[in-house]
C-alpha positions as a LaTeX table, in Angstrom:
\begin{tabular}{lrrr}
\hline
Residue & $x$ (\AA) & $y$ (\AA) & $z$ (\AA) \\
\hline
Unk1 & 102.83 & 81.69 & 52.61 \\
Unk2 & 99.62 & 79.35 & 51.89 \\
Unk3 & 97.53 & 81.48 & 54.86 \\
Unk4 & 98.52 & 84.52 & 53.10 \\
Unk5 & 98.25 & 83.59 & 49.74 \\
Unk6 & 94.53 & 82.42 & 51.04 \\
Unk7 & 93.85 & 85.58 & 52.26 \\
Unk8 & 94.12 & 87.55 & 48.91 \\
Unk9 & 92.19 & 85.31 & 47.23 \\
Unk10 & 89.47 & 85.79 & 49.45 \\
Unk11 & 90.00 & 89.48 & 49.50 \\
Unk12 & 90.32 & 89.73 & 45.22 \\
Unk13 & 86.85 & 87.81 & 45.35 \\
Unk14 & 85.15 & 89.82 & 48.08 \\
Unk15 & 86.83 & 93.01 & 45.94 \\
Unk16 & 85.18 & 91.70 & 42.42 \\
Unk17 & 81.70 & 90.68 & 43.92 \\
Unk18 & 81.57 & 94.60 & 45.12 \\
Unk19 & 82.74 & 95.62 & 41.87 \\
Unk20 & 79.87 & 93.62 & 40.15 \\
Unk21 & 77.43 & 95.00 & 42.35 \\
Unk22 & 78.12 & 98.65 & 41.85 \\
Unk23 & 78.12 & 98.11 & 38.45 \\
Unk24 & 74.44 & 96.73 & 38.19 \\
Unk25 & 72.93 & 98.92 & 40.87 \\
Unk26 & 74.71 & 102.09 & 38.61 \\
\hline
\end{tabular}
C-alpha cells in the first residue's frame, strides 16, 4: 500500500512539473 501510494505521489509531481512547464513555454 505505502510502495504504491509512493508511486502516485511521484507520478502527480512528475505530472504537475510538466503541466507547469507547458504552461510557461505556451
Amino acid at each position: 500500500m505505502g510502495f504504491i501510494e509512493k508511486i502516485t505521489v511521484v507520478q502527480y509531481m512528475w505530472y504537475s512539473l510538466l503541466c507547469q512547464a507547458l504552461y510557461l513555454a505556451a
